[in-house]
LUMMARBA-314039 format. One record per residue: x, y, z of N, C-alpha, C, O in turn; residue in three letters; residue number from 1. Coordinates in Angstrom, 3 decimals, padded with zeros to 6 digits. Each point is the difference from the previous one (the first is absolute). Example, Ala and Ser with C-alpha at 12.3 -4.5 7.8 and 13.67 -1.06 7.14 Angstrom:
BEGIN
<numar n_xx="013.190" n_yy="-005.690" n_zz="007.800" ca_xx="-000.890" ca_yy="001.190" ca_zz="000.000" c_xx="000.900" c_yy="001.200" c_zz="000.000" o_xx="001.036" o_yy="-000.019" o_zz="000.665" residuo="ALA" num="1"/>
<numar n_xx="-001.386" n_yy="001.069" n_zz="-001.385" ca_xx="000.820" ca_yy="001.190" ca_zz="000.060" c_xx="-000.770" c_yy="001.090" c_zz="000.730" o_xx="000.509" o_yy="001.108" o_zz="000.169" residuo="SER" num="2"/>
This chain:
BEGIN
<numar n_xx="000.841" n_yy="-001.174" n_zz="000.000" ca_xx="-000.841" ca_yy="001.174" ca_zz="000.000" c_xx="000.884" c_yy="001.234" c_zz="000.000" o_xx="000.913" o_yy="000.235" o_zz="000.791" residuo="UNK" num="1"/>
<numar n_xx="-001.346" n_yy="000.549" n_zz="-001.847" ca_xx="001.230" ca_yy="001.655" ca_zz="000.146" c_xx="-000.933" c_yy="000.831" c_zz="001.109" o_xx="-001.106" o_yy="-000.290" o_zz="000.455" residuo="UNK" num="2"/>
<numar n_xx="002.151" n_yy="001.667" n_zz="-000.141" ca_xx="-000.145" ca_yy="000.444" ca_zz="000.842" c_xx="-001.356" c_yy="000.727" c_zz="000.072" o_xx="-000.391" o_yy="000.323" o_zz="001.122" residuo="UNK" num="3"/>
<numar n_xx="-000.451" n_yy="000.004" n_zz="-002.309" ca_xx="-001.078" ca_yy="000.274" ca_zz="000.541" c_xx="-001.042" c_yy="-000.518" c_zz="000.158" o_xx="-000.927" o_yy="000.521" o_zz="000.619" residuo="UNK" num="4"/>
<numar n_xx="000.887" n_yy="-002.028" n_zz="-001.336" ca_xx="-000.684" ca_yy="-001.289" ca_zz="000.903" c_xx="-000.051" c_yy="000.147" c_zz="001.808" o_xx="-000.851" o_yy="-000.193" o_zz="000.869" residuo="UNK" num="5"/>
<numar n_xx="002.248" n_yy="000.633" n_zz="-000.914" ca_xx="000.014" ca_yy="-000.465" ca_zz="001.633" c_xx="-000.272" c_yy="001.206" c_zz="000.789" o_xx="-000.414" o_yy="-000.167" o_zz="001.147" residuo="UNK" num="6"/>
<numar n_xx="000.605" n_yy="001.496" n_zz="-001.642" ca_xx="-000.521" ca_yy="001.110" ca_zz="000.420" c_xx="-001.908" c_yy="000.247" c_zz="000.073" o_xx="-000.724" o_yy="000.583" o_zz="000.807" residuo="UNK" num="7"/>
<numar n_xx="000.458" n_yy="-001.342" n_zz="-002.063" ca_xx="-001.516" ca_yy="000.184" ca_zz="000.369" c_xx="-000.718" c_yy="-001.489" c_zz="000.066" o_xx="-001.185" o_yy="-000.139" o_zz="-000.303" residuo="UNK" num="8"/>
<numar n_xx="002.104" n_yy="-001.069" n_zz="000.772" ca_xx="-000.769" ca_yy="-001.037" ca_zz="000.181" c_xx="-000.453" c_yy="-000.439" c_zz="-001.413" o_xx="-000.872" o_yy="-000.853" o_zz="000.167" residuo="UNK" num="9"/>
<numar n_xx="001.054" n_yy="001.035" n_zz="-001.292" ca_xx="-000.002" ca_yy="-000.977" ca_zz="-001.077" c_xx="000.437" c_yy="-001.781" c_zz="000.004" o_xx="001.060" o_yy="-000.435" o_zz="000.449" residuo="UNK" num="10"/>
<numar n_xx="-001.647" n_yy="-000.010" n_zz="-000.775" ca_xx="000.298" ca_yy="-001.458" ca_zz="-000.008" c_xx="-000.151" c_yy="000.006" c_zz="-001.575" o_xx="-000.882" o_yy="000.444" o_zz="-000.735" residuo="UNK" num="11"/>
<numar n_xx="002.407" n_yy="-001.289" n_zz="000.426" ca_xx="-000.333" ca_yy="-000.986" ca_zz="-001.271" c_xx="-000.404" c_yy="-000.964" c_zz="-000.150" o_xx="000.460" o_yy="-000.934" o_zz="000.657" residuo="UNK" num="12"/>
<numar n_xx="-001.452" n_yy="000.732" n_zz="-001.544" ca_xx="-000.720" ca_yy="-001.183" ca_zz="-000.307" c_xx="000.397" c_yy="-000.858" c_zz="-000.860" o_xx="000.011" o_yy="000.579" o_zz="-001.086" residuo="UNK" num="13"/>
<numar n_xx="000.398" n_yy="-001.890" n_zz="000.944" ca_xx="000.345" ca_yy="-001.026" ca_zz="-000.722" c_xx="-000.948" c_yy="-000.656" c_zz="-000.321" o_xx="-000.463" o_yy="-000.858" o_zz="000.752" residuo="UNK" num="14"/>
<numar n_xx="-000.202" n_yy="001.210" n_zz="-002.348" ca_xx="-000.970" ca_yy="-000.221" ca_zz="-000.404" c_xx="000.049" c_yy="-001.432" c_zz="-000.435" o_xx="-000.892" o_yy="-000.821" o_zz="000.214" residuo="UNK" num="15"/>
<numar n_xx="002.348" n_yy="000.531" n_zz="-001.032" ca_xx="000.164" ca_yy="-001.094" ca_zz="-000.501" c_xx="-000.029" c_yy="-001.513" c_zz="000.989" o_xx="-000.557" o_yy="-001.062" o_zz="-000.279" residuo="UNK" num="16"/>
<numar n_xx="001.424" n_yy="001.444" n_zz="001.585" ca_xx="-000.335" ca_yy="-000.828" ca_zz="001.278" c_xx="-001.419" c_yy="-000.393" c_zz="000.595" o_xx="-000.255" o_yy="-001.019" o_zz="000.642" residuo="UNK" num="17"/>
<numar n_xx="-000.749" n_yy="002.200" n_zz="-001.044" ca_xx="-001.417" ca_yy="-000.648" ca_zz="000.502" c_xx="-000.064" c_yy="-000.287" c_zz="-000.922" o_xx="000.951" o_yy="-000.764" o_zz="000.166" residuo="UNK" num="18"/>
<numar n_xx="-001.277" n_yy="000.563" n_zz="-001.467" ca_xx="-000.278" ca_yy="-000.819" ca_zz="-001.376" c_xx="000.248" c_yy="-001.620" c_zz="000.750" o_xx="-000.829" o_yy="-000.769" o_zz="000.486" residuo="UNK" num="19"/>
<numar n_xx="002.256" n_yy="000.653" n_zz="-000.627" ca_xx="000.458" ca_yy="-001.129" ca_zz="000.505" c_xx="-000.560" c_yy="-000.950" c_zz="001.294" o_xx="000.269" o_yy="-001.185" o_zz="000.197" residuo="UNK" num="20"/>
<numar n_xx="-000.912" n_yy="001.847" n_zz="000.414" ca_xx="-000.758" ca_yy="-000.312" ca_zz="001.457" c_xx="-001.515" c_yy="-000.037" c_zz="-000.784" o_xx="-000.968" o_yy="-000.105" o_zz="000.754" residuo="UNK" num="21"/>
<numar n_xx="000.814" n_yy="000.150" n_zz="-001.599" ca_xx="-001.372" ca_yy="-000.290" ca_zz="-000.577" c_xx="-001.201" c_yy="001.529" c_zz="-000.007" o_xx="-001.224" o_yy="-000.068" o_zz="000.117" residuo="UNK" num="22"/>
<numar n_xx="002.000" n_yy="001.249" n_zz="-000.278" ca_xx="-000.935" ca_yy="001.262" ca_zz="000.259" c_xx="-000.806" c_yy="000.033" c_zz="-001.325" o_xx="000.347" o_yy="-000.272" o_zz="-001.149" residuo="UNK" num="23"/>
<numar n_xx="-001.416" n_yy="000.651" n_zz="001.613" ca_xx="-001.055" ca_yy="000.768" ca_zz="-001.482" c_xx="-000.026" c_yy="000.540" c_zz="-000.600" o_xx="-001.168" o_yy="-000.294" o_zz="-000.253" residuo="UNK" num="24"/>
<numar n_xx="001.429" n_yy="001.212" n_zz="-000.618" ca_xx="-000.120" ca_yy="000.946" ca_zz="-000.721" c_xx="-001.752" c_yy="000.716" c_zz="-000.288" o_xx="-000.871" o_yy="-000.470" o_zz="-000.731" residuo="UNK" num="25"/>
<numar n_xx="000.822" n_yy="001.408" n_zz="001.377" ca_xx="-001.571" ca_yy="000.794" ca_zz="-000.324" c_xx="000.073" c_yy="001.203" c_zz="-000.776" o_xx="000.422" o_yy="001.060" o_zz="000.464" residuo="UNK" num="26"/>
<numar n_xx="-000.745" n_yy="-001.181" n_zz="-001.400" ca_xx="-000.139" ca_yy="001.385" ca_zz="-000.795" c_xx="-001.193" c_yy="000.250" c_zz="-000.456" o_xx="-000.698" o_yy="-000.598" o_zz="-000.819" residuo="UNK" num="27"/>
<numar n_xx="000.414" n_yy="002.244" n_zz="001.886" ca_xx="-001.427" ca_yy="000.344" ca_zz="000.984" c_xx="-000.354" c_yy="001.096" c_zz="-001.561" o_xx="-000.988" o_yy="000.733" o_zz="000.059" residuo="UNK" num="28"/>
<numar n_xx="001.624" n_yy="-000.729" n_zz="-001.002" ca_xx="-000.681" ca_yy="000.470" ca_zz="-001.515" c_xx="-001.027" c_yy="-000.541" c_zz="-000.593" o_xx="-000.092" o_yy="-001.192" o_zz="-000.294" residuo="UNK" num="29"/>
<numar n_xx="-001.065" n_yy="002.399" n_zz="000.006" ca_xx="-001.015" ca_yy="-000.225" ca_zz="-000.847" c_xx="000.616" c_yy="-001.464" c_zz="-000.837" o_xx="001.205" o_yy="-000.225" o_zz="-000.116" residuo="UNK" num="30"/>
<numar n_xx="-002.525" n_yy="-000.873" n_zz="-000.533" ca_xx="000.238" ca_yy="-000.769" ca_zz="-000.789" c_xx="000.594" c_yy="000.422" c_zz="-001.346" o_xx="000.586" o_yy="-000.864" o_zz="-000.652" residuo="UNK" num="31"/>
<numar n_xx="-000.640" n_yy="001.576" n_zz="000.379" ca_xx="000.101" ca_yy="000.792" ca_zz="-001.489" c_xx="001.836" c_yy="000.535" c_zz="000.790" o_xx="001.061" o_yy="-000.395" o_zz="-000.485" residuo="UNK" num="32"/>
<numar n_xx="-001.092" n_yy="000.680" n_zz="000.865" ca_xx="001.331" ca_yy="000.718" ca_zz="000.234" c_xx="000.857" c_yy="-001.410" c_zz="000.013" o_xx="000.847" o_yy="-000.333" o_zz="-000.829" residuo="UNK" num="33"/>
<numar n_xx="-001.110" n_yy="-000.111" n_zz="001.521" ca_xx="000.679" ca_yy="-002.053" ca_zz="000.316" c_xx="000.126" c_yy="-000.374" c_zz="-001.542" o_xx="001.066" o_yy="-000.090" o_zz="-000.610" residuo="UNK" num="34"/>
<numar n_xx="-002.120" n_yy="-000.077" n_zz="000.175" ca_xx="-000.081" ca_yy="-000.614" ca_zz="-001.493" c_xx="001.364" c_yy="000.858" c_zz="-000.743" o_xx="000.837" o_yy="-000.767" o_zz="-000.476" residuo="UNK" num="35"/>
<numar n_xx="-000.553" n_yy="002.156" n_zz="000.341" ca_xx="000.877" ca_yy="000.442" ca_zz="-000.603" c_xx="001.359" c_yy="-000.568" c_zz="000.033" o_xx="000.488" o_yy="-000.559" o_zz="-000.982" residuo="UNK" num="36"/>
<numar n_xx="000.217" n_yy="000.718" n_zz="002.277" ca_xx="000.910" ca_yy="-001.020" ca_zz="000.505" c_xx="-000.353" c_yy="-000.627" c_zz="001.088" o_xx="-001.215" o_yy="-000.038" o_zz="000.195" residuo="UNK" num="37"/>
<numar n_xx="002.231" n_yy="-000.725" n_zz="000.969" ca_xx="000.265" ca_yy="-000.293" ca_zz="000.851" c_xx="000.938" c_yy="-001.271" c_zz="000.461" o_xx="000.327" o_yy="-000.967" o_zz="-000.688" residuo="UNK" num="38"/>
<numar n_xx="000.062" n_yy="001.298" n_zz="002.264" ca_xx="000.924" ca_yy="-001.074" ca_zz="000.013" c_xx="-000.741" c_yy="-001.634" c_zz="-000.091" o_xx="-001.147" o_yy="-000.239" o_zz="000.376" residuo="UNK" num="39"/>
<numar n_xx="002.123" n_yy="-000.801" n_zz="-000.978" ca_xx="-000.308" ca_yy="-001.390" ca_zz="-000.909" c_xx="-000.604" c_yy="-000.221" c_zz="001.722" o_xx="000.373" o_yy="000.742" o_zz="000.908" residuo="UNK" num="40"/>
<numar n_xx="-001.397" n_yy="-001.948" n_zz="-000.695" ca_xx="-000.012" ca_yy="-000.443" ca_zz="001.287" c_xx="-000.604" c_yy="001.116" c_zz="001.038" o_xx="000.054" o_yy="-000.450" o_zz="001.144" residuo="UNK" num="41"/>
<numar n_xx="-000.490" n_yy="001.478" n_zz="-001.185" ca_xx="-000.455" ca_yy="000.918" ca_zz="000.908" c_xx="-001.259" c_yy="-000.555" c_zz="-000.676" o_xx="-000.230" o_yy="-000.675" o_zz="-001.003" residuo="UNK" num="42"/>
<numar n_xx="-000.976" n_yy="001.639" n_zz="002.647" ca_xx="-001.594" ca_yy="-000.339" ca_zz="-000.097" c_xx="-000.746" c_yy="001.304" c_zz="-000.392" o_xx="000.245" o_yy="000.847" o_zz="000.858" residuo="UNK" num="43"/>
<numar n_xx="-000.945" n_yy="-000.432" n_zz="-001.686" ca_xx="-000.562" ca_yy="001.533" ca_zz="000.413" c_xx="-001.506" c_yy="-000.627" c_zz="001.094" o_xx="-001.012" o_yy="-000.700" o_zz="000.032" residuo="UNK" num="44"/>
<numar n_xx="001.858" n_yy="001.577" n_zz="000.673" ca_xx="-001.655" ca_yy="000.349" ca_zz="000.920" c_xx="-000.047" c_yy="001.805" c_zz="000.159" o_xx="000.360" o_yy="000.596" o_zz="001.015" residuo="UNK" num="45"/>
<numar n_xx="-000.831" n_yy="-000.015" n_zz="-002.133" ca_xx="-000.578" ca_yy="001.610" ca_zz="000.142" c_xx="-000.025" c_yy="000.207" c_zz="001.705" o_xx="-000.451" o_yy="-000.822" o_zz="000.797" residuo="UNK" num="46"/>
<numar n_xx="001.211" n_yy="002.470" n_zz="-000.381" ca_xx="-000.395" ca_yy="-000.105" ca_zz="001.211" c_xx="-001.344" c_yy="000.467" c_zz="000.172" o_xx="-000.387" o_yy="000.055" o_zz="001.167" residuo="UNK" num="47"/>
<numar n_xx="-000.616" n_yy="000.383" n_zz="-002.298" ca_xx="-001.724" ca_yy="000.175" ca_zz="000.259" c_xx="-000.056" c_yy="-001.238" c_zz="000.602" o_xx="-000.507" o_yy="000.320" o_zz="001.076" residuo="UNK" num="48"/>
<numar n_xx="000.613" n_yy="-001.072" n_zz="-001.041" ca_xx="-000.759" ca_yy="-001.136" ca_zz="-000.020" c_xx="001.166" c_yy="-001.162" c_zz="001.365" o_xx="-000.184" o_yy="-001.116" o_zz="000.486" residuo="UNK" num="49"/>
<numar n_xx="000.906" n_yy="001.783" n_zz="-000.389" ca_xx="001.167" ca_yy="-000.899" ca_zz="000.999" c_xx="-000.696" c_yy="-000.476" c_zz="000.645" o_xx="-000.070" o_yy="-001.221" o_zz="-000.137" residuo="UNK" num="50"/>
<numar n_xx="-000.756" n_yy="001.811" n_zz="001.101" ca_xx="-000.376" ca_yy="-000.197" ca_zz="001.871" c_xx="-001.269" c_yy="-001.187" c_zz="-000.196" o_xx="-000.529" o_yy="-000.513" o_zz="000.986" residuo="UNK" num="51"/>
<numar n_xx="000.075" n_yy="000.115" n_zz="-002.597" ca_xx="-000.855" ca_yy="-000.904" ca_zz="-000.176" c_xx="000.812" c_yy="-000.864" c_zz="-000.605" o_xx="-000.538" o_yy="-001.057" o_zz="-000.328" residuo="UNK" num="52"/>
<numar n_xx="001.702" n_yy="001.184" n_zz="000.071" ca_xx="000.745" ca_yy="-001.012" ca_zz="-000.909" c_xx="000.903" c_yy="-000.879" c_zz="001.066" o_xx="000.497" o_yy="-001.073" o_zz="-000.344" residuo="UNK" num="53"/>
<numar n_xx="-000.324" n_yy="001.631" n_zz="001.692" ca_xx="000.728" ca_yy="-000.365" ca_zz="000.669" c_xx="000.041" c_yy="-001.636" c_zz="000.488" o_xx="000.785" o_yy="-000.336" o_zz="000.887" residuo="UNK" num="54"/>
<numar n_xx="-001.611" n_yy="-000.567" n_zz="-001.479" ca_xx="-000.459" ca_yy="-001.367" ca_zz="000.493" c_xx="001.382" c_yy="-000.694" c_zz="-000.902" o_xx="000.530" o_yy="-001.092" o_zz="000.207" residuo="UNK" num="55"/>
<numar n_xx="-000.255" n_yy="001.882" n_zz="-001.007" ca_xx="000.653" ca_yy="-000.633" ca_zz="-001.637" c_xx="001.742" c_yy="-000.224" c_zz="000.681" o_xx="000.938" o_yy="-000.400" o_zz="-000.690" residuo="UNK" num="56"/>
<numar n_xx="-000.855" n_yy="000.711" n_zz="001.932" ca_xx="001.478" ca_yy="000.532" ca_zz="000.308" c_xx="-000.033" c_yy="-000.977" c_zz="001.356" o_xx="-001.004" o_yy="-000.350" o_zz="000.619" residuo="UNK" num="57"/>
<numar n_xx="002.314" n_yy="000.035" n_zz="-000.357" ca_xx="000.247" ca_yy="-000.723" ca_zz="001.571" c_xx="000.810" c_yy="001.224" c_zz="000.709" o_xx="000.865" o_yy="000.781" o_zz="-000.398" residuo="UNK" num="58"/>
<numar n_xx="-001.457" n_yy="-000.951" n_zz="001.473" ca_xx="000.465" ca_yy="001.099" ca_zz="001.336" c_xx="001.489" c_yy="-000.338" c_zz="000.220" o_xx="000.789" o_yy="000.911" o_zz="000.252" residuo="UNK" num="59"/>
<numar n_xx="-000.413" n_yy="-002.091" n_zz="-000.332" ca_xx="001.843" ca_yy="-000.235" ca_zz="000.265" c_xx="000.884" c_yy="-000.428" c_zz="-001.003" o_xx="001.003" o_yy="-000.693" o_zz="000.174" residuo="UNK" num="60"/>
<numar n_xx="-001.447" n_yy="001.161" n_zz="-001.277" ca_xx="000.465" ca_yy="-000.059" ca_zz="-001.317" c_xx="000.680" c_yy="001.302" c_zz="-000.317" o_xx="-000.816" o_yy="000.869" o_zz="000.307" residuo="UNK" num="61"/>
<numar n_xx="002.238" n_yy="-000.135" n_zz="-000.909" ca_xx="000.255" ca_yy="000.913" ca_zz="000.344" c_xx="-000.562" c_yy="000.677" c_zz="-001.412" o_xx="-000.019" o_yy="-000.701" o_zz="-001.012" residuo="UNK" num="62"/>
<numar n_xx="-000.492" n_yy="002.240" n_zz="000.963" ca_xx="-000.557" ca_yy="000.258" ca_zz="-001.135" c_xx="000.303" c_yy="001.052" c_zz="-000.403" o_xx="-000.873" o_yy="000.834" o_zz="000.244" residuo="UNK" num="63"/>
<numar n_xx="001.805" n_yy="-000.407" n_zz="-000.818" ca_xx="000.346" ca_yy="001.202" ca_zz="-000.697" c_xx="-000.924" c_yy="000.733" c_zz="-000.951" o_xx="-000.532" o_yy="-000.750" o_zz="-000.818" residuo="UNK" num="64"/>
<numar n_xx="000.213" n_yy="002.021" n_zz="000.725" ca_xx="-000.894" ca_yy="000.507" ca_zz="-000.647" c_xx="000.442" c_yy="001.213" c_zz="-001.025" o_xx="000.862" o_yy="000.848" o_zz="000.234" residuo="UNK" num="65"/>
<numar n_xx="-001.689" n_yy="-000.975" n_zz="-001.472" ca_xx="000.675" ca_yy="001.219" ca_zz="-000.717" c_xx="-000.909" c_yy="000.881" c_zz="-000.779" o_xx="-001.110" o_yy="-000.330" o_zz="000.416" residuo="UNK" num="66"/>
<numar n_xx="000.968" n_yy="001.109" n_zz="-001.164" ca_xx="-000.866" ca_yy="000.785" ca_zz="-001.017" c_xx="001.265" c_yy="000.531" c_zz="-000.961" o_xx="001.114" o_yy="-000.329" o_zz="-000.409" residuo="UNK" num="67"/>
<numar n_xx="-002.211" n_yy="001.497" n_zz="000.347" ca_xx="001.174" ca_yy="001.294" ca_zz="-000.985" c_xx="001.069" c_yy="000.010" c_zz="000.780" o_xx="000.953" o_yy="-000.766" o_zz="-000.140" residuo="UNK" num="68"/>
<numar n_xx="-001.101" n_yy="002.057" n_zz="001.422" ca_xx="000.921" ca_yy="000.708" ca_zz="-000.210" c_xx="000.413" c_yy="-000.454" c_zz="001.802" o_xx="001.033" o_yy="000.370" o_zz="000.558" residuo="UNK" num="69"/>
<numar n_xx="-001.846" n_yy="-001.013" n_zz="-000.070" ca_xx="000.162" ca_yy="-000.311" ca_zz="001.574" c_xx="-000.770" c_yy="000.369" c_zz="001.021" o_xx="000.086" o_yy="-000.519" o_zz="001.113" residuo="UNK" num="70"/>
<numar n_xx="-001.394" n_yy="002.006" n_zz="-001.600" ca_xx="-000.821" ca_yy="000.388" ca_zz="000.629" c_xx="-001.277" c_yy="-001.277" c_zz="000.497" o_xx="-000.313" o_yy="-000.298" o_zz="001.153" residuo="UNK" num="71"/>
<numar n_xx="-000.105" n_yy="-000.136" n_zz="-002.133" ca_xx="-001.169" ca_yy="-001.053" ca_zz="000.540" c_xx="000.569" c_yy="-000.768" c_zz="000.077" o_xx="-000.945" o_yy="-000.786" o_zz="-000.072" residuo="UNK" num="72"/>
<numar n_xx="002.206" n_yy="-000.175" n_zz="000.224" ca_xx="000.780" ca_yy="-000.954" ca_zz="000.578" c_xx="000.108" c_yy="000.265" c_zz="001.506" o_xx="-000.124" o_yy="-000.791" o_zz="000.935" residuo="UNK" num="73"/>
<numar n_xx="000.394" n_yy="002.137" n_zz="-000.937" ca_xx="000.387" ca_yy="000.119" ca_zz="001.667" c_xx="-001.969" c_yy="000.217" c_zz="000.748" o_xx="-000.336" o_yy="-000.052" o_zz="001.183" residuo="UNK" num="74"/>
<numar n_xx="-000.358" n_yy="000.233" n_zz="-002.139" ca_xx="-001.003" ca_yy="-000.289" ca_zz="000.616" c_xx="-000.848" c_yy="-001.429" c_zz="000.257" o_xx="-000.644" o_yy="-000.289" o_zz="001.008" residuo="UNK" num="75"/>
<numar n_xx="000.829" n_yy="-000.486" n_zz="-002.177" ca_xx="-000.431" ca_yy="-001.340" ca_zz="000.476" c_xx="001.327" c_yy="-000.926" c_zz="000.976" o_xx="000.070" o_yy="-001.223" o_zz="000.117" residuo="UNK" num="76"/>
<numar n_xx="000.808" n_yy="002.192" n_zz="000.440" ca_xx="000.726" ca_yy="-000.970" ca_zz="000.952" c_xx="000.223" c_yy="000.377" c_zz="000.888" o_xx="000.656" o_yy="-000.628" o_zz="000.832" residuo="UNK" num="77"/>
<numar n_xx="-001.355" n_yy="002.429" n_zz="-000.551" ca_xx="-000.813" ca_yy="-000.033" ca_zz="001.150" c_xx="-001.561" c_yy="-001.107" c_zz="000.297" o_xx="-000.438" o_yy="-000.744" o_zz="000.878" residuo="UNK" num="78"/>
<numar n_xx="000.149" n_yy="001.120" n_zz="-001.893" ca_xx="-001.201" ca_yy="-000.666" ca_zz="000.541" c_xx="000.121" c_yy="-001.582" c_zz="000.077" o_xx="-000.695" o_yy="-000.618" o_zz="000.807" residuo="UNK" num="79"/>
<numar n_xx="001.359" n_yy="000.132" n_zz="-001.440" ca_xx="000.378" ca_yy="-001.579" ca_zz="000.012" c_xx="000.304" c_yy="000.102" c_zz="001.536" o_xx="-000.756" o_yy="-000.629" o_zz="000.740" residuo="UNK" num="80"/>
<numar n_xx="001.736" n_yy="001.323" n_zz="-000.201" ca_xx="000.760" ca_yy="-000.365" ca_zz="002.072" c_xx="-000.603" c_yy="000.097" c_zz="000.401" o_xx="000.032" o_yy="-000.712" o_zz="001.003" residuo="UNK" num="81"/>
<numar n_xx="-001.631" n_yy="001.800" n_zz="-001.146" ca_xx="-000.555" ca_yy="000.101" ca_zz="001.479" c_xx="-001.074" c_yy="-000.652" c_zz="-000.608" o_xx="-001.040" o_yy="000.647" o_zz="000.125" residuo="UNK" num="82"/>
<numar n_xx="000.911" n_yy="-001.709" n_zz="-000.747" ca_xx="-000.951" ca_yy="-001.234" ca_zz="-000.149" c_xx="000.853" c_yy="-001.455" c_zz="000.337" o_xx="-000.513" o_yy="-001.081" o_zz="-000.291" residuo="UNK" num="83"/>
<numar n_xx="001.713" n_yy="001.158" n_zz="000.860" ca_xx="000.231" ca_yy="-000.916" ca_zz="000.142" c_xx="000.874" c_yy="-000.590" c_zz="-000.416" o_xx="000.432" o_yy="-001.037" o_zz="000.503" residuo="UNK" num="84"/>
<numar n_xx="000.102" n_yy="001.713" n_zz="-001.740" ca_xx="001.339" ca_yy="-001.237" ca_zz="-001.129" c_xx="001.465" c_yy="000.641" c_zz="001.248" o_xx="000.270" o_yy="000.972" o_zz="000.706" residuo="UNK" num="85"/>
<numar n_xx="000.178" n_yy="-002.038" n_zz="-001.028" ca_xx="001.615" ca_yy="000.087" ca_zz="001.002" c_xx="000.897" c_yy="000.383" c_zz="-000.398" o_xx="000.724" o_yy="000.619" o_zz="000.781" residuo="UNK" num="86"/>
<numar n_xx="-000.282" n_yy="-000.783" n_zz="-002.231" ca_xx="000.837" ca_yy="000.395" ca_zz="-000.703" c_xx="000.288" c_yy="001.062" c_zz="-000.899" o_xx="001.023" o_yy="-000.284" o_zz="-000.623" residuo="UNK" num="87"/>
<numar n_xx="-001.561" n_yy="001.562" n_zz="000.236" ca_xx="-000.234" ca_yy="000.550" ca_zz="-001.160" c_xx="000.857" c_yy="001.251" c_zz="-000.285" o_xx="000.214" o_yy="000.810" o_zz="000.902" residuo="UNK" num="88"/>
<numar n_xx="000.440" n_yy="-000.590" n_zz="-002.555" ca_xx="000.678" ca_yy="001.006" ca_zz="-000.031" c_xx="-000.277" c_yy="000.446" c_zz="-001.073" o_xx="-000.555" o_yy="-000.785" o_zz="-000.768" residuo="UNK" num="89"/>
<numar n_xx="000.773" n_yy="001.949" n_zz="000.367" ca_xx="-000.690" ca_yy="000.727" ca_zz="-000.669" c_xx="001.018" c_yy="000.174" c_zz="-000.950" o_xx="001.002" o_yy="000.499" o_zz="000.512" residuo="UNK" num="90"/>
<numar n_xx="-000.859" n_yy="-000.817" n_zz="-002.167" ca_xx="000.734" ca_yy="-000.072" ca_zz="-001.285" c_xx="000.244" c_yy="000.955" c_zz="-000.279" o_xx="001.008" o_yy="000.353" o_zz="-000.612" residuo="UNK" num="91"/>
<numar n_xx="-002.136" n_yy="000.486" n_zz="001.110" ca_xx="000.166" ca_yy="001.115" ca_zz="-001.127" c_xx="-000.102" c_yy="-000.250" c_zz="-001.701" o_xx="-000.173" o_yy="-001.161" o_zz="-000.371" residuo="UNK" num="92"/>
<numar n_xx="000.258" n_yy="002.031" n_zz="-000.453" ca_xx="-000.297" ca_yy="-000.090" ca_zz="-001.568" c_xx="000.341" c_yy="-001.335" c_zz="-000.298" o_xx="001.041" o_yy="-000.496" o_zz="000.433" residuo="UNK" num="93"/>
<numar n_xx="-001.947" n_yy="-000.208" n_zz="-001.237" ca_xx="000.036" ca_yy="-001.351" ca_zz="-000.513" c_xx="001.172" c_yy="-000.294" c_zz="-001.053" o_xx="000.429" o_yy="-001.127" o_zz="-000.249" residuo="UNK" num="94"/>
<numar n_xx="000.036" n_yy="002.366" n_zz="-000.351" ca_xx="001.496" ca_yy="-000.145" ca_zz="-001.136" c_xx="000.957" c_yy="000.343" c_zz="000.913" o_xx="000.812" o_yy="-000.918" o_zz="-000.108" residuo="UNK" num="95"/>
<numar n_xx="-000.506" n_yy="001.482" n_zz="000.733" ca_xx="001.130" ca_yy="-000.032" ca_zz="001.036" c_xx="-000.036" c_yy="-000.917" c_zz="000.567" o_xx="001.059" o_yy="-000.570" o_zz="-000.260" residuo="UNK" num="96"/>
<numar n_xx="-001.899" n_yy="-000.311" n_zz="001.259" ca_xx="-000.078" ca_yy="-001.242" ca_zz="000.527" c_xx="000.547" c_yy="-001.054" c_zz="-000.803" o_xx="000.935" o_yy="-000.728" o_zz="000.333" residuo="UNK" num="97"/>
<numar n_xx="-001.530" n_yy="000.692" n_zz="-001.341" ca_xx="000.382" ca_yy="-001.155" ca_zz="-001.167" c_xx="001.378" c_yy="000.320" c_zz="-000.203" o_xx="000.741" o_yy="-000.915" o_zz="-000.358" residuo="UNK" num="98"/>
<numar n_xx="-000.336" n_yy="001.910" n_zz="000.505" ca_xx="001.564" ca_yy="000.281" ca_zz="-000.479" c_xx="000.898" c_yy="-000.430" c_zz="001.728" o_xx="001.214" o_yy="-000.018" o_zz="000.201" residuo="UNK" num="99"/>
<numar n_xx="-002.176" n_yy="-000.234" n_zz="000.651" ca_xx="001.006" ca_yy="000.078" ca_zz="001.217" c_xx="-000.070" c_yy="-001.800" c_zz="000.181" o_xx="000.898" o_yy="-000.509" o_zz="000.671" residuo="UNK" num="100"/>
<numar n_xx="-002.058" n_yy="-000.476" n_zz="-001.330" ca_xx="000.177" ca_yy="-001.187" ca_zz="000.552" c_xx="000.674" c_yy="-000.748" c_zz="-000.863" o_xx="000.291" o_yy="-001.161" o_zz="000.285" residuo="UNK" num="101"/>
């Protein structure tokens, strides 16, 4: 971690290491946006529709989440923790992600 990880509590995330531990891939993009690209093996669950989609997911399964740009990623993984999932980190943009695993 560089120094301003550790100045403001940043943690790096090793995206490729939860892959390996069996993590999910959620990309919380409209269907139509998914259909354009996305990562091979990821699920879309729209975050309209997450908090009803949530049956589709295991609570101790680790689940990384992504969209565009990282805004509704970091919102369906808020809302994924305080329903319960144990594991969850937030990708941020679905082409940067793909470029980080």
């Amino acid at each position: 971690m560089g120094i301003l990880g550790k100045l403001f509590g940043i943690k790096s995330i090793d995206f490729r290491e939860m892959l390996q531990r069996g993590a999910v891939i959620v990309d919380v993009r409209t269907p139509a946006e998914y259909n354009s690209g996305h990562i091979q093996g990821s699920i879309n669950l729209p975050l309209q529709t997450l908090s009803s989609s949530m049956g589709k997911l295991q609570k101790d399964k680790p689940i990384i989440t992504c969209c565009a740009s990282g805004m509704r990623s970091g919102s369906a993984k808020a809302m994924l923790k305080s329903n319960g999932f144990k594991e969850v980190e937030n990708g941020g943009g679905w082409t940067s992600l793909r470029n980080n695993i």
